[in-house]
Backbone as JSON, one array per atom type, in Angstrom:
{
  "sequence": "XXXXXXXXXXXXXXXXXXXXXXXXXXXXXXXXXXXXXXXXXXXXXXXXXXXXXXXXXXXXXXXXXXXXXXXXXXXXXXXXXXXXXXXXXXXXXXXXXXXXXXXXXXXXXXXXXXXXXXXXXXXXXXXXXXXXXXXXXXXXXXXXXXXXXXXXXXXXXX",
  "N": [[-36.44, -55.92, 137.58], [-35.74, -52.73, 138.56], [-38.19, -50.19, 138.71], [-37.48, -47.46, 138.83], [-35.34, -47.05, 137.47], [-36.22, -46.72, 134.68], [-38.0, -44.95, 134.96], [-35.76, -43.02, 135.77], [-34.47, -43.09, 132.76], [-36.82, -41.83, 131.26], [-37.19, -39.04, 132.64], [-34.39, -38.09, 132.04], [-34.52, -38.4, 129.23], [-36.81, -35.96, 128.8], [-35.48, -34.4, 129.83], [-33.33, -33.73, 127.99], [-34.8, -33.37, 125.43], [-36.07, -30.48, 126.18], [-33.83, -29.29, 126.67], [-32.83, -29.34, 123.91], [-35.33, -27.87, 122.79], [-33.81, -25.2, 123.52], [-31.67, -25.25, 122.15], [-32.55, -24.83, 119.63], [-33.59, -22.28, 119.62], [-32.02, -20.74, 120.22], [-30.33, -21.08, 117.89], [-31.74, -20.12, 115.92], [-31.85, -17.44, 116.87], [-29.31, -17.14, 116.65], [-29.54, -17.03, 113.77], [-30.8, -14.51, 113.38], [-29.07, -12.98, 114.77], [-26.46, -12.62, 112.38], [-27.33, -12.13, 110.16], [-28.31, -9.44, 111.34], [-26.27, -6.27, 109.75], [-24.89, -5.1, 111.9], [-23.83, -6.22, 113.85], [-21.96, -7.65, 116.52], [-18.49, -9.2, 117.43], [-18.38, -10.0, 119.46], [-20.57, -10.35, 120.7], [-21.56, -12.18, 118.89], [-19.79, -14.33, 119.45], [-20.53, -14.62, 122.47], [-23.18, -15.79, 122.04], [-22.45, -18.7, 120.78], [-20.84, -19.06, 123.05], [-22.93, -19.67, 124.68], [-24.65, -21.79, 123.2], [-22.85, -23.94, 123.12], [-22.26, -24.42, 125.85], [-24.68, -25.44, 126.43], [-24.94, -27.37, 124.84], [-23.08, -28.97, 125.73], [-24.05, -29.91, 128.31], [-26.18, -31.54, 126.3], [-24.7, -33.66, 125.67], [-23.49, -34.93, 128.17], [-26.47, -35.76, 129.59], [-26.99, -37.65, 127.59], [-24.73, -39.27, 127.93], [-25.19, -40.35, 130.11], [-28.02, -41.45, 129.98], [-27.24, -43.23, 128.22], [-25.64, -44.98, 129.69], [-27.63, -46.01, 132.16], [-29.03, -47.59, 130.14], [-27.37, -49.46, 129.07], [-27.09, -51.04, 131.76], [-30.01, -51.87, 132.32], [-30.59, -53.02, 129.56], [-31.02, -56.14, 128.98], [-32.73, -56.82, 129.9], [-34.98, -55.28, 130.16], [-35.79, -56.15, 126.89], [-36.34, -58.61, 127.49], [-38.28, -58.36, 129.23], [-40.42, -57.13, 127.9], [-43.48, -56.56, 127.51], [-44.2, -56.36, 129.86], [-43.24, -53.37, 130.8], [-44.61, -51.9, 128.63], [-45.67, -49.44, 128.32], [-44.17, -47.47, 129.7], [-42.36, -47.87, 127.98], [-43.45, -46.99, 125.21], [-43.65, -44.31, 126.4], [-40.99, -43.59, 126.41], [-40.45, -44.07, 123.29], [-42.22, -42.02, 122.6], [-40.91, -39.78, 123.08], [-38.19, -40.19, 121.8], [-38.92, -39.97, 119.4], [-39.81, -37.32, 119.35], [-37.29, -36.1, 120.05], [-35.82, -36.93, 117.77], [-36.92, -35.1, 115.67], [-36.88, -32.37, 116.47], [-33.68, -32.52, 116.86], [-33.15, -32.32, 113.85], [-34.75, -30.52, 112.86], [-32.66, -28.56, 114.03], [-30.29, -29.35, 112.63], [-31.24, -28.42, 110.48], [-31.17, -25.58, 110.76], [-28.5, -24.96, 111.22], [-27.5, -25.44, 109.26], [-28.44, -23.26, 107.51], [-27.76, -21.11, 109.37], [-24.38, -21.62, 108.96], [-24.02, -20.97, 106.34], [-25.27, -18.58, 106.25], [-23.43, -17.45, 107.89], [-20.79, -17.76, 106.44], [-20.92, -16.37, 104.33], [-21.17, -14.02, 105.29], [-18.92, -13.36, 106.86], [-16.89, -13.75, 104.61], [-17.61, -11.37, 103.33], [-16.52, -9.39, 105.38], [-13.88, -10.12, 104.98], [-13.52, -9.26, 102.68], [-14.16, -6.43, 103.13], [-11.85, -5.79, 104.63], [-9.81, -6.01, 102.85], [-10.38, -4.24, 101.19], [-9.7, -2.4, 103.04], [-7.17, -2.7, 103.35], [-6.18, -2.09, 100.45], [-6.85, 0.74, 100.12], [-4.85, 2.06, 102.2], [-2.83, 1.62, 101.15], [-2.21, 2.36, 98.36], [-2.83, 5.44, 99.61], [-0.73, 5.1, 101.27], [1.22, 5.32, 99.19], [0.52, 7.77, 97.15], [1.41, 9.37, 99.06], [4.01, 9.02, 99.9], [5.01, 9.43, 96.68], [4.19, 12.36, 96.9], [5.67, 13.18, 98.52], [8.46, 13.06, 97.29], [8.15, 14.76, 94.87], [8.7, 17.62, 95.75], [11.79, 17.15, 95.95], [15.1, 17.7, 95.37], [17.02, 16.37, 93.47], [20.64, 16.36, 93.65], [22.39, 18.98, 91.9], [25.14, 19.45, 89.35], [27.23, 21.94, 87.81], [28.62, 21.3, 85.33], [31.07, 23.12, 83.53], [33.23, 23.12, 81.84], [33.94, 23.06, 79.01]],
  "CA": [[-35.83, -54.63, 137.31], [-36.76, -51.63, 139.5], [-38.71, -48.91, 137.72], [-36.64, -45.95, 138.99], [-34.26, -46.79, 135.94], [-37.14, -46.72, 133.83], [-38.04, -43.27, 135.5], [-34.45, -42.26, 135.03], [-34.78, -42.67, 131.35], [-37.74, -41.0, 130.53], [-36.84, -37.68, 132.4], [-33.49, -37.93, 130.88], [-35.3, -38.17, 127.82], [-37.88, -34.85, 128.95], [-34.47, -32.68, 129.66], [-32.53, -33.97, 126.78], [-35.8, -32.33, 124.64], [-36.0, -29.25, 126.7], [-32.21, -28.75, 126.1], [-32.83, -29.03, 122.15], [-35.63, -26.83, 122.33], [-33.34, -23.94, 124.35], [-30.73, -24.93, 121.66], [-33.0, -24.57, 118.77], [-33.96, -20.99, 119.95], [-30.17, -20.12, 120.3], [-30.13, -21.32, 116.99], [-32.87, -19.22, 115.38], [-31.38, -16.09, 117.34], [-28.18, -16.64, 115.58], [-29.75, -16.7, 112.27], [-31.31, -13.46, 113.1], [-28.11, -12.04, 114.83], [-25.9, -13.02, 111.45], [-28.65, -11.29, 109.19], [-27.69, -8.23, 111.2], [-25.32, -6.19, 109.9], [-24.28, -4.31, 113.21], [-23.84, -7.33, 115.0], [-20.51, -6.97, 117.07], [-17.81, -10.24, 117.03], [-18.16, -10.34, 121.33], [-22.16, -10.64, 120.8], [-21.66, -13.31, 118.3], [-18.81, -15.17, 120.31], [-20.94, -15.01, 123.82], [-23.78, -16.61, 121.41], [-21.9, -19.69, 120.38], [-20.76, -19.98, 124.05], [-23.94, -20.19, 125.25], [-24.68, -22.93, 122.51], [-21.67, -24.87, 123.57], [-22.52, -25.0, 127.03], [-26.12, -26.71, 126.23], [-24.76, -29.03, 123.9], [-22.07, -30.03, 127.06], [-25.41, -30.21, 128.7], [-27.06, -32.59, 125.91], [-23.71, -34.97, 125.82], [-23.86, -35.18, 129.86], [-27.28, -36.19, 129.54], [-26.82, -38.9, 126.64], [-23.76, -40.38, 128.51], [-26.1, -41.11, 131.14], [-28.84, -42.62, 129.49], [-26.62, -44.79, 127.32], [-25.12, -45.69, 130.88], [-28.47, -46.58, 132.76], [-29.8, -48.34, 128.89], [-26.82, -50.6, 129.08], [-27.5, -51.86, 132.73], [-30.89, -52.93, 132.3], [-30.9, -53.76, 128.45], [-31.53, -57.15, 129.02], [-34.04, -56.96, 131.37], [-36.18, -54.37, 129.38], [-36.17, -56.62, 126.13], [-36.98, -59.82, 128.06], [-39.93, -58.2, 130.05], [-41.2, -56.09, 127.15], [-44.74, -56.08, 127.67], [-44.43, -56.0, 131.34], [-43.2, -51.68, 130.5], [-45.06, -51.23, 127.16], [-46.06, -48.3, 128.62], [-42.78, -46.53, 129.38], [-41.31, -48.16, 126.44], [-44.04, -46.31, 124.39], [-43.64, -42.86, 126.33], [-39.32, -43.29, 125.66], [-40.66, -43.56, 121.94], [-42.64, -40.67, 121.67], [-39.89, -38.68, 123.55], [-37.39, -39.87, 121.3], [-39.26, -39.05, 117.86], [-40.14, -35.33, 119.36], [-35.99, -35.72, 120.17], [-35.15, -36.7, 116.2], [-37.76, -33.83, 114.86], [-36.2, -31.33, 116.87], [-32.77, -32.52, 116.04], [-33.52, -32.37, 112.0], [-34.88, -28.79, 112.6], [-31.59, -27.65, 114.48], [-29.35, -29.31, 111.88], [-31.12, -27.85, 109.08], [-30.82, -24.15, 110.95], [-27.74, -25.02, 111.8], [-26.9, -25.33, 107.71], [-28.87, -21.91, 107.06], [-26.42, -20.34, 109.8], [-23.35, -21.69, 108.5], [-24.34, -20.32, 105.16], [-24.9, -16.89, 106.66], [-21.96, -16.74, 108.37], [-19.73, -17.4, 105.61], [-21.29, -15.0, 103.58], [-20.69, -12.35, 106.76], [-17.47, -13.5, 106.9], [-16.53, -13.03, 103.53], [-18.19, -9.71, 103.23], [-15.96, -8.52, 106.5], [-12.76, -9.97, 104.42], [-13.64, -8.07, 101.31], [-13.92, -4.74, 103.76], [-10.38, -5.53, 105.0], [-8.75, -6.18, 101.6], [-10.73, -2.72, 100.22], [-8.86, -0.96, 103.64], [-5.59, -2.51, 103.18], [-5.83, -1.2, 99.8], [-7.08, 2.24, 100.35], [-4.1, 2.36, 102.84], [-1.49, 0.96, 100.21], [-2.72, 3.8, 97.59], [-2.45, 6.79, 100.67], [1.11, 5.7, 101.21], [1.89, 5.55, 97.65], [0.38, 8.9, 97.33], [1.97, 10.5, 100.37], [5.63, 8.71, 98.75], [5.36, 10.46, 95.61], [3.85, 13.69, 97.11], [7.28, 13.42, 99.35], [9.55, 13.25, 96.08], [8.04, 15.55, 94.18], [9.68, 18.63, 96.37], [12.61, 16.57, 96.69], [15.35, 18.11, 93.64], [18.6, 15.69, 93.01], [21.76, 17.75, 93.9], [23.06, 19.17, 90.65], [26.66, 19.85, 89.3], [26.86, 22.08, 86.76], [29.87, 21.27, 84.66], [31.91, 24.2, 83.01], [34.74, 22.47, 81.25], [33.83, 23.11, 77.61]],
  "C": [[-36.61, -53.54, 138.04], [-36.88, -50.42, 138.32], [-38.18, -47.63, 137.81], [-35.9, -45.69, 137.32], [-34.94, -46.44, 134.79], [-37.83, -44.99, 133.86], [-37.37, -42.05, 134.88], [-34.57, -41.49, 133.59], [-35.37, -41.94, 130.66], [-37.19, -39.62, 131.32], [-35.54, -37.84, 131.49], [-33.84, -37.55, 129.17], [-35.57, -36.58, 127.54], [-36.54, -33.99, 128.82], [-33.35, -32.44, 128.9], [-33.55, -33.19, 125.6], [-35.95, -30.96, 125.02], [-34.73, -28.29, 126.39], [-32.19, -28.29, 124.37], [-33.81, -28.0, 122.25], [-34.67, -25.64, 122.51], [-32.07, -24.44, 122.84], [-31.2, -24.32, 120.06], [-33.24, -22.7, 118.62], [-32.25, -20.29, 119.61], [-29.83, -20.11, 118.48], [-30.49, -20.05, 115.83], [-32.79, -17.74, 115.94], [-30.32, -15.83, 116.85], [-28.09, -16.41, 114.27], [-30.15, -15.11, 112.46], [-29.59, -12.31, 113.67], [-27.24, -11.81, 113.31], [-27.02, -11.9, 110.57], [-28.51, -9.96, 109.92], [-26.44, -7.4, 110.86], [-24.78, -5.43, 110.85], [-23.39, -5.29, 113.99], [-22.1, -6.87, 115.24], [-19.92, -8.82, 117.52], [-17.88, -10.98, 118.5], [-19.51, -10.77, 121.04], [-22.44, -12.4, 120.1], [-21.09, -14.8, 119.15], [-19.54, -15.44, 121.52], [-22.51, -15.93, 123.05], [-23.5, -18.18, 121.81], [-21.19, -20.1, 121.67], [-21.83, -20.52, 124.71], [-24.41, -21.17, 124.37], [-24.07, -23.86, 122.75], [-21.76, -25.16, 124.67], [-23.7, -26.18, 127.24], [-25.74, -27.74, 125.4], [-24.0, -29.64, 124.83], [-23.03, -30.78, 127.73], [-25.8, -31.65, 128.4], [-25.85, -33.78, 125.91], [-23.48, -35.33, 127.61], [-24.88, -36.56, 129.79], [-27.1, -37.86, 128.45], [-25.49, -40.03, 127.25], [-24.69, -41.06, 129.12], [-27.22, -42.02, 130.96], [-28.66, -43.89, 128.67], [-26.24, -45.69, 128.73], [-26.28, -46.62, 131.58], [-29.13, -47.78, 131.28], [-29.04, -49.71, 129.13], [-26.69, -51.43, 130.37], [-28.78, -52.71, 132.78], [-31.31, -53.21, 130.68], [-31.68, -54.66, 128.1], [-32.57, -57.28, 129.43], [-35.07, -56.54, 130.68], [-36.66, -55.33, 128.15], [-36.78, -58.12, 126.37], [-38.24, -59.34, 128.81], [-40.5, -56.86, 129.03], [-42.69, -55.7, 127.04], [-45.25, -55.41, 129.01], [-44.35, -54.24, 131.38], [-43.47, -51.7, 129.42], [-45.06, -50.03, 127.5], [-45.06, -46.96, 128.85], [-42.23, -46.96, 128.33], [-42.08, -47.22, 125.23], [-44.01, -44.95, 124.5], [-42.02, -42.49, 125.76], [-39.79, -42.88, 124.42], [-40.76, -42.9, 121.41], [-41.28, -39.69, 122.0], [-38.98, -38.51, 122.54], [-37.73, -39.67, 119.72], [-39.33, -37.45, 118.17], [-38.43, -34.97, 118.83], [-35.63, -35.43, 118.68], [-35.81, -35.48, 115.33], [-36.6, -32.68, 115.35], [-34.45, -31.12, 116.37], [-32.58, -32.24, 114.04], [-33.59, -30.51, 112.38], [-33.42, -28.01, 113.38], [-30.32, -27.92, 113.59], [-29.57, -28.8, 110.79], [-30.93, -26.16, 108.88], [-29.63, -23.96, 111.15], [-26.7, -24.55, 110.0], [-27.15, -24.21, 107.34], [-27.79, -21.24, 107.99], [-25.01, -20.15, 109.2], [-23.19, -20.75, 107.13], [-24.35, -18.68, 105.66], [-23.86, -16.04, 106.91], [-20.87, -16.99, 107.49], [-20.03, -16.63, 104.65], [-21.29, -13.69, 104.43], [-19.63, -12.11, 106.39], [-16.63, -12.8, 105.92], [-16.77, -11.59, 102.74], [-16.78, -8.8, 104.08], [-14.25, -8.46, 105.58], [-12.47, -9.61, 103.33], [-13.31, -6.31, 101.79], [-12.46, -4.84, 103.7], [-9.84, -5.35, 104.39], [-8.68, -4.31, 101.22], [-9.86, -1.25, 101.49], [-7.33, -1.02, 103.69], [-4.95, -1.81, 101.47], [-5.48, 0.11, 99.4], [-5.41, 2.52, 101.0], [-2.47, 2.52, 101.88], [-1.58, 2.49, 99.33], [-2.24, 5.27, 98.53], [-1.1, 6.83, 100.73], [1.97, 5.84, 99.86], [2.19, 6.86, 97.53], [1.29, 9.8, 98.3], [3.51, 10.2, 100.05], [5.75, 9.55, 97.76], [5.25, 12.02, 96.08], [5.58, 14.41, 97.82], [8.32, 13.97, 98.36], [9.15, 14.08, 95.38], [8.74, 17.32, 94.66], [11.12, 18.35, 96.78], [13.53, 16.43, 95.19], [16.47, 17.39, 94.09], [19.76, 16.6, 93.13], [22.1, 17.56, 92.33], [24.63, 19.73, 90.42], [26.21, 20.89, 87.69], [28.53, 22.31, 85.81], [30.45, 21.85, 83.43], [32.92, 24.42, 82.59], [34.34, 22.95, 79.4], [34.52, 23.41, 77.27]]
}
């Protein structure tokens, strides 16, 4: 088995971790955007694209290493001592990988949580302006009818 593939793997590995950190950050910027209340719905939205692009990123990357894993499979578990050595740096790579993953799904749960408590805040405003609005035209209805006298007859038959 030629060691390139073995190569392969481990960066794959290095910029599959690099990617989680940059997504972790994204992460931890949307908790803090969410926690503002100014924040504006375009700021949030160009957020969550830039999140979505690095995760296209980290599924790229993972095609590929499942791709090069399942060519030399065999090879790697039949000559396992022969690469202890990359087999031990993949390892560490991919525990840093599962840490990092854990900490972006558990910010990922504190976000969600934020943002439906935003959310629901924003659709409490709306209700309280479609009310206000409902009330004004009420108001501005009656205010209408109140100068507004029924034709009268006045009937002189007695």
């Amino acid at each position: 088995m030629d060691k390139n593939y073995l190569e392969v793997m481990l960066q794959s590995l290095e910029k599959k971790n690099a990617l989680l950190d940059k997504i972790l950050e994204k992460s931890r910027q949307q908790e803090q955007d969410l926690n503002n209340p100014e924040l504006s719905a375009d700021d949030f939205n160009a957020l969550v694209r830039e999140k979505a692009g690095l995760i296209e990123s980290l599924t790229r990357l993972d095609r590929g290493f499942q791709s090069v894993y399942n060519k030399i499979k065999a090879q790697l578990e039949y000559n396992r001592q022969q690469y202890k050595k990359e087999i031990a740096a993949m390892q560490h790579q991919i525990r840093e990988i599962m840490d990092k993953s854990n900490a972006i799904q558990a910010q990922e749960a504190r976000n969600k949580q934020l943002a439906q408590k935003k959310f629901s805040g924003i659709r409490d405003k709306v209700k309280q302006v479609r009310n206000s609005q409902k009330v004004v035209n009420q108001y501005y209805n009656n205010m209408m009818k109140v100068n507004y006298v029924d034709s009268q007859f006045l009937d002189s038959k007695k």
